[in-house]
ChimeraX commands (.cxc) that place a marker at each C-alpha (Angstrom):
marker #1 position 51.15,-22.31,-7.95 radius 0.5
marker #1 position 54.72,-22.36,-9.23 radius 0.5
marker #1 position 55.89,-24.76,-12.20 radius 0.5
marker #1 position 57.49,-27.35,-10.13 radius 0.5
marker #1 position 55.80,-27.42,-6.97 radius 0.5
marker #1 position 52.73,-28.33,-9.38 radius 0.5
marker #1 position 54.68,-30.86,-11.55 radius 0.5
marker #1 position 56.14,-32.71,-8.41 radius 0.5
marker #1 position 52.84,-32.86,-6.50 radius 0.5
marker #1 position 50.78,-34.42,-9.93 radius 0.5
marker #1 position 53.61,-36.80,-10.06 radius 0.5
marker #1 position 53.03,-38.03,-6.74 radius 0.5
marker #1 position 49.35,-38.46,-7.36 radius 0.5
marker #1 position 49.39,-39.95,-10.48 radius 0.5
marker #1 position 52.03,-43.00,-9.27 radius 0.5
marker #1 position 49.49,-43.50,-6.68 radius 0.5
marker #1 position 46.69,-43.77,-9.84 radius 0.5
marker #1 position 49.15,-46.28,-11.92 radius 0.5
marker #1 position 49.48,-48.22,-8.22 radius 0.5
marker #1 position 45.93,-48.48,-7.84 radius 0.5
marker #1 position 45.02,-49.63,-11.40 radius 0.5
marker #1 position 47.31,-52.06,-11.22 radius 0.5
marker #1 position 46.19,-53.86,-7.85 radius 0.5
marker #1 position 42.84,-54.10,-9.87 radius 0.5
marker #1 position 43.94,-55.00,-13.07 radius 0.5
marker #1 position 45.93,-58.05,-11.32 radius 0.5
marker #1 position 42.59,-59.17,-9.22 radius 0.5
marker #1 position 40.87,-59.89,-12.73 radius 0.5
marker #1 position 41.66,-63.20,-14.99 radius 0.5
marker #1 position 40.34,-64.35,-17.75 radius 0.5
marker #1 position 40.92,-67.90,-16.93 radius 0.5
marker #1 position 36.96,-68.59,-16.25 radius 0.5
marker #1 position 36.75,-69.11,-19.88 radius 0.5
marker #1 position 39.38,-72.23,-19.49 radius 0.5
marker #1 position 36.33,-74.33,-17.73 radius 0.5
marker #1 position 34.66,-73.84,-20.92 radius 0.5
marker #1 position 30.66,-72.10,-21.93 radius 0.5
marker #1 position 29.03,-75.09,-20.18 radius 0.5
marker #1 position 27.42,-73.43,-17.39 radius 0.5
marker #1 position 25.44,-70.52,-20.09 radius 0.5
marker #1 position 22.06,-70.73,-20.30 radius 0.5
marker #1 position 21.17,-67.88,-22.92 radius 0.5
marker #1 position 23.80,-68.25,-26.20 radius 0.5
marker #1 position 23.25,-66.13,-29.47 radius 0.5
marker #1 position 24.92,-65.11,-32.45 radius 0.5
marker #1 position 25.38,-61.76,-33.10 radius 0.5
marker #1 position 27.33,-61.44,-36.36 radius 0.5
marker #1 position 28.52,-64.38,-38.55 radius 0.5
marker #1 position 31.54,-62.84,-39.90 radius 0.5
marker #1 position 32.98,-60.13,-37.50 radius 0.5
marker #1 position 36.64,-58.21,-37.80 radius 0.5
marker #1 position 38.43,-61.75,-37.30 radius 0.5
marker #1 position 36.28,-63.42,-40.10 radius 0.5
marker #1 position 34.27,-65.50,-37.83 radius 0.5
marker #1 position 31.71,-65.68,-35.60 radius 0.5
marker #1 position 30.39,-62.97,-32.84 radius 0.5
marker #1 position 28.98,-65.11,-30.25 radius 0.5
marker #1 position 27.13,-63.32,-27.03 radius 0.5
marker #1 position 26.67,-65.71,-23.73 radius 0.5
marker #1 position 24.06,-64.65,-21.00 radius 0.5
marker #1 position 25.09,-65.75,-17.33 radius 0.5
marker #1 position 22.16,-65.89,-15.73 radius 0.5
marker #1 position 21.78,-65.48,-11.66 radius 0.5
marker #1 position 22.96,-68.67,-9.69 radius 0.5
marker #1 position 24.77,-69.94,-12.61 radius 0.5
marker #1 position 29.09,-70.05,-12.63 radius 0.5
marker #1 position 30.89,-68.16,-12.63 radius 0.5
marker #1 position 28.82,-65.96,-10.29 radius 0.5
marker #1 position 30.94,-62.80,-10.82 radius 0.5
marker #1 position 30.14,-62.94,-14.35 radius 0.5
marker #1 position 27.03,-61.16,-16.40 radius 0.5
marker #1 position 27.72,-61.69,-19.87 radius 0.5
marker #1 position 30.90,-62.58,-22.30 radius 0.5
marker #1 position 30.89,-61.60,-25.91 radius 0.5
marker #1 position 33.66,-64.25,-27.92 radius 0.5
marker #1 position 34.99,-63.11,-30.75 radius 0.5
marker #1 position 36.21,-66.53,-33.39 radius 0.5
marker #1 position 38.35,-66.35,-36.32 radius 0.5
marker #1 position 37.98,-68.04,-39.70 radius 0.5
marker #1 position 39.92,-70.95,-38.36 radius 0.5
marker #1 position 37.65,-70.84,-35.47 radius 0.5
marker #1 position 40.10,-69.47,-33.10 radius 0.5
marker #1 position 39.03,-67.09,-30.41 radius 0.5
marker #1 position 40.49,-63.96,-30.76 radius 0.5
marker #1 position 38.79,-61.69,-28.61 radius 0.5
marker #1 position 36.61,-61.77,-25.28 radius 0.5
marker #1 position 34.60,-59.44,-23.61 radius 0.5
marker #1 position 34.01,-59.51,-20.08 radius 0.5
marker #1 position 30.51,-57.59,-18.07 radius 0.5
marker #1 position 31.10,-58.28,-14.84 radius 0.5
marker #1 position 28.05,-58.02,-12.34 radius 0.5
marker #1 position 26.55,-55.32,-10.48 radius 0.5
marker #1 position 28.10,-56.80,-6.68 radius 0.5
marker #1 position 32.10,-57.83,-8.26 radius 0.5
marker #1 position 32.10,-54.26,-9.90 radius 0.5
marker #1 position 31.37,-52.17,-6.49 radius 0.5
marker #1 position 33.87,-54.97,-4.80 radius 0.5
marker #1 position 36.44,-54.91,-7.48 radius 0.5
marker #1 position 36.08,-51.95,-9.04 radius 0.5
marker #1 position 35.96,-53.05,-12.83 radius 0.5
marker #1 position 32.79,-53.13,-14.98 radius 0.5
marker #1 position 33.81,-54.86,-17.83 radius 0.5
marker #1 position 37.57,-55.90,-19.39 radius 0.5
marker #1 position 38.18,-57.25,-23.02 radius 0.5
marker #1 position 41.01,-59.63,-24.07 radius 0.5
marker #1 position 42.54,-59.73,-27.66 radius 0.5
marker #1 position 44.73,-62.90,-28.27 radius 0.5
marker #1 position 47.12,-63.14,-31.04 radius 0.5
marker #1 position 46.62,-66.16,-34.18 radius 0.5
marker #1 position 48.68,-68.42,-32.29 radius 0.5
marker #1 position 46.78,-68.06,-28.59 radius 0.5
marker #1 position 48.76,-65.81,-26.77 radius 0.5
marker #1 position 47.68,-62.86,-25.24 radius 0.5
marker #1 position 48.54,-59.68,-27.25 radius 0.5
marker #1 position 46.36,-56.83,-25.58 radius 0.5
marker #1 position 44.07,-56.29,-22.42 radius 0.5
marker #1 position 41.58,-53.53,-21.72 radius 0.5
marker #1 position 39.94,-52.81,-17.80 radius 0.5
marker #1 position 36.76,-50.55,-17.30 radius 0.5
marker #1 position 36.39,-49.59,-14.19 radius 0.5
marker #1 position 33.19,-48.54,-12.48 radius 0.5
marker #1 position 32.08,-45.15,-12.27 radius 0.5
marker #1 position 32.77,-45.20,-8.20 radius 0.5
marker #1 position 35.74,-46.51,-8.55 radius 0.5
marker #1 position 36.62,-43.51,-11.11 radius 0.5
marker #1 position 35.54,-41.26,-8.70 radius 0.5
marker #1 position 37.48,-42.62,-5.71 radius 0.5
marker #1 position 40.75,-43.33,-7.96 radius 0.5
marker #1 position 40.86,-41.48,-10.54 radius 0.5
marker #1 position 40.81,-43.79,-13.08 radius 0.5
marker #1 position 38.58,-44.65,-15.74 radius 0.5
marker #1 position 40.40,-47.50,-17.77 radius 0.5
marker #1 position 43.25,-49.18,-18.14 radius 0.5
marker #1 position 45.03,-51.42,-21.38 radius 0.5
marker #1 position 47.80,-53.54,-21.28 radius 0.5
marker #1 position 49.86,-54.70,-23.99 radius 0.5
marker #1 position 52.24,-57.58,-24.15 radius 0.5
marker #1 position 55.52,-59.26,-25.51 radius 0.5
marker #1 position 54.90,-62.06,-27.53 radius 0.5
marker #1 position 56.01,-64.18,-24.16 radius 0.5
marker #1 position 52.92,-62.57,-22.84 radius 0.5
marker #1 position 54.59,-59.85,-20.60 radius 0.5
marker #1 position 53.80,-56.86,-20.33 radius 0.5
marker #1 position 55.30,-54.46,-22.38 radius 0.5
marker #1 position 52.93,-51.22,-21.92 radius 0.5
marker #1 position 50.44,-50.02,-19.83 radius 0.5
marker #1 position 48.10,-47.17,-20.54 radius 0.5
marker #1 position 45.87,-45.31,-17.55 radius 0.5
marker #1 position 43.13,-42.95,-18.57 radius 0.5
marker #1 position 42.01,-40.71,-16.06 radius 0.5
marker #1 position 38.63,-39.34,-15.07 radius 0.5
marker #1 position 37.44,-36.15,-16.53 radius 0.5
marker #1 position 37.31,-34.65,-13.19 radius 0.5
marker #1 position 40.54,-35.99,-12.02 radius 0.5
marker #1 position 42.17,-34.78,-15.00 radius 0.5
marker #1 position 40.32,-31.22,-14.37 radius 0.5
marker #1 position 41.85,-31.22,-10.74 radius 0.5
marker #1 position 45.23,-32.28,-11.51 radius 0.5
marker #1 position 45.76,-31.35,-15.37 radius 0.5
marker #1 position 46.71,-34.84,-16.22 radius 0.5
marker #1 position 44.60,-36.98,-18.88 radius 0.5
marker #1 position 46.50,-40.13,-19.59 radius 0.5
marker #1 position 49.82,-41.98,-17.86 radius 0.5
marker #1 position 51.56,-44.60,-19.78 radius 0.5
marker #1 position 54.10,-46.86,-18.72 radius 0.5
marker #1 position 56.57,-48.74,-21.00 radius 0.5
marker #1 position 58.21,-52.17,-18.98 radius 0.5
marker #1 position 61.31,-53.84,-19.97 radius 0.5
marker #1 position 61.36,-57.92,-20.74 radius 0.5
marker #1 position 62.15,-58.55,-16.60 radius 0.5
marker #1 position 58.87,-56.74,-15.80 radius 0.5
marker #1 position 60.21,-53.58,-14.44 radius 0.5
marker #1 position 59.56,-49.83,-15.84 radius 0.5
marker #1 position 61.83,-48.57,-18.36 radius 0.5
marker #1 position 59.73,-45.47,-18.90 radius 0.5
marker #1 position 56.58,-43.33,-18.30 radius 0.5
marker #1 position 54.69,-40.75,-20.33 radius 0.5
marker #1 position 52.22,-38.27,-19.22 radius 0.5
marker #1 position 49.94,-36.06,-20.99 radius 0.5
marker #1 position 48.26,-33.12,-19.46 radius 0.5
marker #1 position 45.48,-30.97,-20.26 radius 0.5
marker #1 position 45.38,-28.22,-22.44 radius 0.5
marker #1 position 44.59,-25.91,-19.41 radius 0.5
marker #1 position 47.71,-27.08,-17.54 radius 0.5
marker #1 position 49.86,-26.83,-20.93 radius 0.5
marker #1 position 48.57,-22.95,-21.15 radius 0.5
marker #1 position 49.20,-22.18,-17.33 radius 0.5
marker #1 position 52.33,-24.41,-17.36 radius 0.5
marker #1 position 53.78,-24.44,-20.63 radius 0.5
marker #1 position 53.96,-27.92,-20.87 radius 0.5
marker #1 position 51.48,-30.32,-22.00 radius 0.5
marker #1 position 53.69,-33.81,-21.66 radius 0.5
marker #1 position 56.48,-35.20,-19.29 radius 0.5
marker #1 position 58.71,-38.63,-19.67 radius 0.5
marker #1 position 60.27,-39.94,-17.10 radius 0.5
marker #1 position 63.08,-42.37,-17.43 radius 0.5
marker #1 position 64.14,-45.08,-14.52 radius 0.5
marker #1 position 67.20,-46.66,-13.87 radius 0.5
marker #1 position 67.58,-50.46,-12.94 radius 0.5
marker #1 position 66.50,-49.98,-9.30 radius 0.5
marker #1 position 63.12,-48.21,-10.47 radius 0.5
marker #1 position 64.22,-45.17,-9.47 radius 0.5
marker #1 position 63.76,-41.75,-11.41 radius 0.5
marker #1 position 67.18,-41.29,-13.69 radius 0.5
marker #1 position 65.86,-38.57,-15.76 radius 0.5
marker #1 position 62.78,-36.20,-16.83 radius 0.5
marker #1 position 62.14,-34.77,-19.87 radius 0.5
marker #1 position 59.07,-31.66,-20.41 radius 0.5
marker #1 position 57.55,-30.90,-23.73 radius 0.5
marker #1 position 55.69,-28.14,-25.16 radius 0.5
marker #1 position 53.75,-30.20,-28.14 radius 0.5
marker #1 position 57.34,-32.41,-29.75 radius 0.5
marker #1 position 59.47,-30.18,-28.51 radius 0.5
marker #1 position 61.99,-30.88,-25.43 radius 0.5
marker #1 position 61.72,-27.36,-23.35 radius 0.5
marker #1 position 63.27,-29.19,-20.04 radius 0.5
marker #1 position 65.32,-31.68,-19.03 radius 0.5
marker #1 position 66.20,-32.75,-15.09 radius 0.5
marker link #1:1,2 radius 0.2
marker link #1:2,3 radius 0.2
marker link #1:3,4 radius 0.2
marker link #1:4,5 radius 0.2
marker link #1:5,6 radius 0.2
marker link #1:6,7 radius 0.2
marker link #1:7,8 radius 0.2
marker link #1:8,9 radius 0.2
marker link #1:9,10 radius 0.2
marker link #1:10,11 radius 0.2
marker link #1:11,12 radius 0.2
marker link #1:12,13 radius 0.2
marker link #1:13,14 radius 0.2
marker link #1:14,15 radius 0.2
marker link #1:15,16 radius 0.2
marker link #1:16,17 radius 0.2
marker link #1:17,18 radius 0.2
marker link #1:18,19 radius 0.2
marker link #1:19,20 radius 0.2
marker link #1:20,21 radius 0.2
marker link #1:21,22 radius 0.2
marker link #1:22,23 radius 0.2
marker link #1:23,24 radius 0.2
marker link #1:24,25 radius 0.2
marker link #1:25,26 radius 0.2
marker link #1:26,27 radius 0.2
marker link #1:27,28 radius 0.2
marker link #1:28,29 radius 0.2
marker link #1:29,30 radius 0.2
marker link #1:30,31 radius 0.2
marker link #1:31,32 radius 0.2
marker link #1:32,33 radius 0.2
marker link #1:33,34 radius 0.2
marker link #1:34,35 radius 0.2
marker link #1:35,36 radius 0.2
marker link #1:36,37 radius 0.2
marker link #1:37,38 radius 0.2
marker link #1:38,39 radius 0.2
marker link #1:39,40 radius 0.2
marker link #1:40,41 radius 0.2
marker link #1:41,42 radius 0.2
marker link #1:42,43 radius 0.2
marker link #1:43,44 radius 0.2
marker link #1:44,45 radius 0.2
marker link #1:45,46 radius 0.2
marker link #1:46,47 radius 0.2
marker link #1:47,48 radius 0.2
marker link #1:48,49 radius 0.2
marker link #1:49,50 radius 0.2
marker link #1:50,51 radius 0.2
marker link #1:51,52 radius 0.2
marker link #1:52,53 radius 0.2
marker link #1:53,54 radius 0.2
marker link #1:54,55 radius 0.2
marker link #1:55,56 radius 0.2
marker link #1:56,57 radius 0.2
marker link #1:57,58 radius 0.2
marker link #1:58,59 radius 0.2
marker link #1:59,60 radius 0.2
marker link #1:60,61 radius 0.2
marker link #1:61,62 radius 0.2
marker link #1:62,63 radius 0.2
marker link #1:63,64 radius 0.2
marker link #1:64,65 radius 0.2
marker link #1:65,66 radius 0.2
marker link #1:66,67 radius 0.2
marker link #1:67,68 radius 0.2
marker link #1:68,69 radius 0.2
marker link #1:69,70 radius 0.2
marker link #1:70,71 radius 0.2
marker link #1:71,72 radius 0.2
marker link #1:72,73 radius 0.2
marker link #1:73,74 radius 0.2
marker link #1:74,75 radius 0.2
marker link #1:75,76 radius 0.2
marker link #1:76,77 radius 0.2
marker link #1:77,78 radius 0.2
marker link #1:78,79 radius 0.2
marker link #1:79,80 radius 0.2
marker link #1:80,81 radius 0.2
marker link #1:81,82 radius 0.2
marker link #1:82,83 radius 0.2
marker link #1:83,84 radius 0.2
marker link #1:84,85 radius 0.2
marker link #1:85,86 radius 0.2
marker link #1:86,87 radius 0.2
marker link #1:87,88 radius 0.2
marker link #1:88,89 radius 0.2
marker link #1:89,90 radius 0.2
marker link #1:90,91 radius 0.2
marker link #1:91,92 radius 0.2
marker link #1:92,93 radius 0.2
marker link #1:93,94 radius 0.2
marker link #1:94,95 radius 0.2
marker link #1:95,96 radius 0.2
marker link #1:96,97 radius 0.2
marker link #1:97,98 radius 0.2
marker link #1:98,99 radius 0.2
marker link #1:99,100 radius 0.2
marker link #1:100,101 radius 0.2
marker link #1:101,102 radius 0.2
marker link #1:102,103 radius 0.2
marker link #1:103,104 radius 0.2
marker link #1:104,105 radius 0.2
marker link #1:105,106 radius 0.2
marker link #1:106,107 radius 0.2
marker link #1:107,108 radius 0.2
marker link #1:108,109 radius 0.2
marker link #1:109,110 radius 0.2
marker link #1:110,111 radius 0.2
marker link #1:111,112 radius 0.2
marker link #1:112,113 radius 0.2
marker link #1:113,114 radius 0.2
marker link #1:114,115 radius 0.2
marker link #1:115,116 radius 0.2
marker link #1:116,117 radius 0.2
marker link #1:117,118 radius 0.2
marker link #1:118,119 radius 0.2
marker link #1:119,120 radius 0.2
marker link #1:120,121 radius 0.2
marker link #1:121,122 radius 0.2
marker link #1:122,123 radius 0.2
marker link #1:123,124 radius 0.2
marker link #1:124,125 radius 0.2
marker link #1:125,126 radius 0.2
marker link #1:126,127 radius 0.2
marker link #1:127,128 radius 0.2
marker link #1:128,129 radius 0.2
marker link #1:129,130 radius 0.2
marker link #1:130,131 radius 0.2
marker link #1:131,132 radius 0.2
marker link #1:132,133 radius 0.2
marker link #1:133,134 radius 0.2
marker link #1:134,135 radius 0.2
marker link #1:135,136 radius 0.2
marker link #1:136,137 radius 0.2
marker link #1:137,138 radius 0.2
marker link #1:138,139 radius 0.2
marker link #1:139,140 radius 0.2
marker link #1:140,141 radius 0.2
marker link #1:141,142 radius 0.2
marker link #1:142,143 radius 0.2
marker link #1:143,144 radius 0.2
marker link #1:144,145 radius 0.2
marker link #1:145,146 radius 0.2
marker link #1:146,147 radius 0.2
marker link #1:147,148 radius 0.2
marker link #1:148,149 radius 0.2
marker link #1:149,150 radius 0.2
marker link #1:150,151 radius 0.2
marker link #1:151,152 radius 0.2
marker link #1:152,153 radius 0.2
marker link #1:153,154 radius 0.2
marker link #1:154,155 radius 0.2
marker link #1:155,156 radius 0.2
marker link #1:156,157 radius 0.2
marker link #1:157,158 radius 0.2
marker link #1:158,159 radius 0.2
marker link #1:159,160 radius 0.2
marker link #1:160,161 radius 0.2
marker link #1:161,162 radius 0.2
marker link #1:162,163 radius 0.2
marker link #1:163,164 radius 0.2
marker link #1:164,165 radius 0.2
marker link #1:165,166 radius 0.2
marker link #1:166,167 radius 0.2
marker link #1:167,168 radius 0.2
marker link #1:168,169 radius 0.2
marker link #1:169,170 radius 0.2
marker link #1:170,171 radius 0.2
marker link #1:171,172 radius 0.2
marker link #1:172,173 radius 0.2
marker link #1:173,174 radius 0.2
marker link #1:174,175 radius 0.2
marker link #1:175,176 radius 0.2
marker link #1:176,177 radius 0.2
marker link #1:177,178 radius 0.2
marker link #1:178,179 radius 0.2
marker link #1:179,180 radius 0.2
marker link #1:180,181 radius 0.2
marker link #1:181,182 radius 0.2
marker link #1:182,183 radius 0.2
marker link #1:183,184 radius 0.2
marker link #1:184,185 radius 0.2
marker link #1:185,186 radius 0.2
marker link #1:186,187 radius 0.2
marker link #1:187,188 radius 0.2
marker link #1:188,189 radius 0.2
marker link #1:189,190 radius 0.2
marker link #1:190,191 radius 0.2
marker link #1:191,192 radius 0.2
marker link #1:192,193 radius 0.2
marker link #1:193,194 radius 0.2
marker link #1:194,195 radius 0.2
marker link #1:195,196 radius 0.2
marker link #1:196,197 radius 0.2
marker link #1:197,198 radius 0.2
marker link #1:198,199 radius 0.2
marker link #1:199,200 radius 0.2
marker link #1:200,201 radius 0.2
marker link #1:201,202 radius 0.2
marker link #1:202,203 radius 0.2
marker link #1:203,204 radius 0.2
marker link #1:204,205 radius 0.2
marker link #1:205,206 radius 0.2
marker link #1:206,207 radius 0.2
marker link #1:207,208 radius 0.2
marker link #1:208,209 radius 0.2
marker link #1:209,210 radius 0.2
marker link #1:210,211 radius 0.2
marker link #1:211,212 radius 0.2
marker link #1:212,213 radius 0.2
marker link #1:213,214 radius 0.2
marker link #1:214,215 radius 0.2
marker link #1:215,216 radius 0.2
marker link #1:216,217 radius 0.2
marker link #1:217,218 radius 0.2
view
């Protein structure tokens, strides 16, 4: 398989990877937690000073209560009692529809969302490709950066192990990085690739790199 027959046909598969992920990633919300921990039946502390200085508090959904897609949620409180980070298990029935097992949320001091994380079930992996995502965000709570990791075996197939994807403030992508394995680096000579878009989202330019150094340039 020549150099850029390879590269061109793992950059068609992997945009189809980032496409999927995202379709997922946008079916999931955290806004559940706006109606509030009413509806819990089994609540528990599980550390009384975490990372944030607060509380750890773990919240049991049990079956027939809502939300019904939900299995457990782990909050995460500040010292000033501000929730700073949730974590989402999703049930056994939303993960094989959806295709996500659990997602976390990380919220900044002043309640804005400042990072997202999406694990995706082990089927889903195996059909996509992908085995989680994270987003991170402006502080107007778009996103700025989006990280896929894929699968061991997809990265074994296609010699690609993680996609990232850098957005400018209207939403769009500015940029994309792509990091292969070392058994595609040693057959290929390269082990990352940027890609740069123009205002249409169109491919303006592509950089290859053997470890920091620019080899390539199309």
């Amino acid at each position: 398989m020549g150099f850029v027959v390879s590269f061109r046909q793992i950059a068609r598969e992997d945009q189809g990877m980032r496409m999927a992920a995202c379709v997922v990633v946008a079916v999931i919300s955290f806004s559940v937690l706006g109606c509030g921990l009413a509806f819990a039946t089994k609540e528990s502390i599980l550390s009384d000073k975490n990372d944030f200085g607060g509380k750890t508090i773990e919240v049991i959904i049990e079956q027939g209560e809502a939300p019904p897609e939900i299995q457990k949620i782990l909050a995460s409180y500040d010292e000033a009692d501000r929730i700073r980070k949730t974590e989402i298990t999703y049930t056994e029935a939303f993960g094989n529809e959806k295709g996500v097992a659990r997602a976390i949320e990380y919220l900044s001091p002043d309640g804005k969302v400042a990072k997202r994380e999406y694990y995706y079930t082990d089927t889903f992996g195996n059909k996509k490709g992908v085995a989680s995502a994270t987003e991170y965000y402006y502080a107007d709570e778009k996103v700025a950066k989006a990280e896929f990791i894929y699968t061991d075996t997809f990265a074994r197939e296609k010699g690609v192990t993680r996609g990232t994807e850098y957005y400018d403030e209207n939403g769009k992508v500015a940029k994309a990085e792509f990091s292969y394995t070392d058994a595609f680096a040693k057959e290929e000579g390269v082990n990352k690739r940027i890609e740069y878009y123009d205002a249409e989202g169109k491919p303006a330019k592509r950089e290859f790199y053997r470890g920091n150094i620019l080899i390539r340039g199309e």
